[in-house]
C-alpha positions as CSV (number, residue, x, y, z in Angstrom):
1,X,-67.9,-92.1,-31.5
2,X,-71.2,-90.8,-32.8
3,X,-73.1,-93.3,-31.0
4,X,-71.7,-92.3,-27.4
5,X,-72.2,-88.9,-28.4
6,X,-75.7,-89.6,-29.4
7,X,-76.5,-91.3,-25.9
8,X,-75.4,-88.3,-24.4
9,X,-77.3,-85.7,-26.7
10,X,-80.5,-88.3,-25.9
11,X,-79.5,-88.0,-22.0
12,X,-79.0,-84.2,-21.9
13,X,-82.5,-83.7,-24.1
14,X,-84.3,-85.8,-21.1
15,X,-83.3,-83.5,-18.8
16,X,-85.6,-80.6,-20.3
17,X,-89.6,-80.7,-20.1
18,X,-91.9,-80.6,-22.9
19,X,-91.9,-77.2,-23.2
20,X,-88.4,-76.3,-23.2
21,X,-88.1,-79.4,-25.7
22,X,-91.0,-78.0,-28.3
23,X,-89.2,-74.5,-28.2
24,X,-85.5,-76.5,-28.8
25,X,-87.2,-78.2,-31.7
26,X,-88.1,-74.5,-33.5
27,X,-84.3,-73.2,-32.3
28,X,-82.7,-76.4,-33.5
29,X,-84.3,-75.8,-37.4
30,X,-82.7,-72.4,-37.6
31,X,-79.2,-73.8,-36.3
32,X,-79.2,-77.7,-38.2
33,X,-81.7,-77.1,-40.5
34,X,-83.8,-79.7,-39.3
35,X,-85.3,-80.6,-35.9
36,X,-83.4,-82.5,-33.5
37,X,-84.8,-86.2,-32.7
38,X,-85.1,-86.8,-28.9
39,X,-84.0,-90.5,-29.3
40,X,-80.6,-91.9,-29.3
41,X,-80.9,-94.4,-32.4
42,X,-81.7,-91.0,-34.2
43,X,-79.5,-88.8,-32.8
44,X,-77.0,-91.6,-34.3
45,X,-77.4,-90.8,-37.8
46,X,-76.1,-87.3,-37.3
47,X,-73.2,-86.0,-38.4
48,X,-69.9,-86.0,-35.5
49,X,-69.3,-82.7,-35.4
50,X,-73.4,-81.8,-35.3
51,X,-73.8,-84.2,-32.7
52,X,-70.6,-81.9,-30.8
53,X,-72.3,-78.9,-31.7
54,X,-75.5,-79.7,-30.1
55,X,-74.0,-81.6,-26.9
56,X,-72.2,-78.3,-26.2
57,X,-75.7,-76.3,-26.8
58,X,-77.3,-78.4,-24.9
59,X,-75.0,-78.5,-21.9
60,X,-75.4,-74.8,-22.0
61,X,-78.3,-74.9,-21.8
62,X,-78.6,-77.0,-18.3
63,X,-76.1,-74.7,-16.9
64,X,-78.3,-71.9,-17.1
65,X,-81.3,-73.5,-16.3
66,X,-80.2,-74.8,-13.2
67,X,-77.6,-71.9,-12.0
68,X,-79.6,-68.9,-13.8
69,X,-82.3,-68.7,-10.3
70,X,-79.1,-68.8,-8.0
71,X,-77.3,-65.6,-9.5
72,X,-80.4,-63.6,-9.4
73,X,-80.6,-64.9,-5.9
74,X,-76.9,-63.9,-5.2
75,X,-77.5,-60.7,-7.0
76,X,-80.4,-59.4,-4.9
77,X,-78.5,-60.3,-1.6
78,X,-76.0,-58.0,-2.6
79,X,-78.0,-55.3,-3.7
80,X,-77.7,-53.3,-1.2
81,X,-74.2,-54.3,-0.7
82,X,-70.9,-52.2,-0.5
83,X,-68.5,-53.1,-3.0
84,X,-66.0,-51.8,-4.3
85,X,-66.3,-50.2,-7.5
86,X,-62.5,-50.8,-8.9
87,X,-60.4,-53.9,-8.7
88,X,-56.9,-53.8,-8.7
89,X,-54.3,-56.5,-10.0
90,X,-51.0,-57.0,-7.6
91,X,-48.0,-58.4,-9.5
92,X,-47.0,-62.2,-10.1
93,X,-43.9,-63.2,-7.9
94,X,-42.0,-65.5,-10.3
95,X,-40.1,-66.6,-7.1
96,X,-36.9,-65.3,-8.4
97,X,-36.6,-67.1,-11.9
């Protein structure tokens, strides 16, 4: 299992620049306690549960990278918007159980 989850720590780390990958290799010491290698056959030698760990980190990561511009976008077009300031729950028909 650690090799497929390996491939697809490699995969998701190719999906960030240079950058973003130089200031995931400072985060990464502070959470592993060592830097995480960009390369599958690496990523291999990691513990399972690390290798979870950091897949769900980095998957996290992409969401917010790549959704992060469209809720400030969604945000500003309602700016100005009228909504309602309360919500209200109606009750759950259990269809006569």
């Amino acid at each position: 299992m650690s090799g497929t989850k390996a491939e697809e720590a490699a995969a998701l780390l190719k999906r960030f620049s240079a950058e973003e990958k130089a200031r995931f290799a400072v985060m990464s010491v502070e959470v592993f306690g060592k830097p995480v290698p960009f390369t599958a056959e690496s990523l291999a030698e990691w513990d399972p549960q690390d290798l979870e760990t950091l897949c769900k980190i980095l998957g996290g990561m992409i969401l917010t990278k790549e959704h992060a511009p469209l809720l400030e976008i969604m945000l500003s077009d309602l700016k100005d918007a009228d909504l309602p300031s309360e919500v209200e729950f109606g009750r759950i028909d259990d269809g006569g159980r």
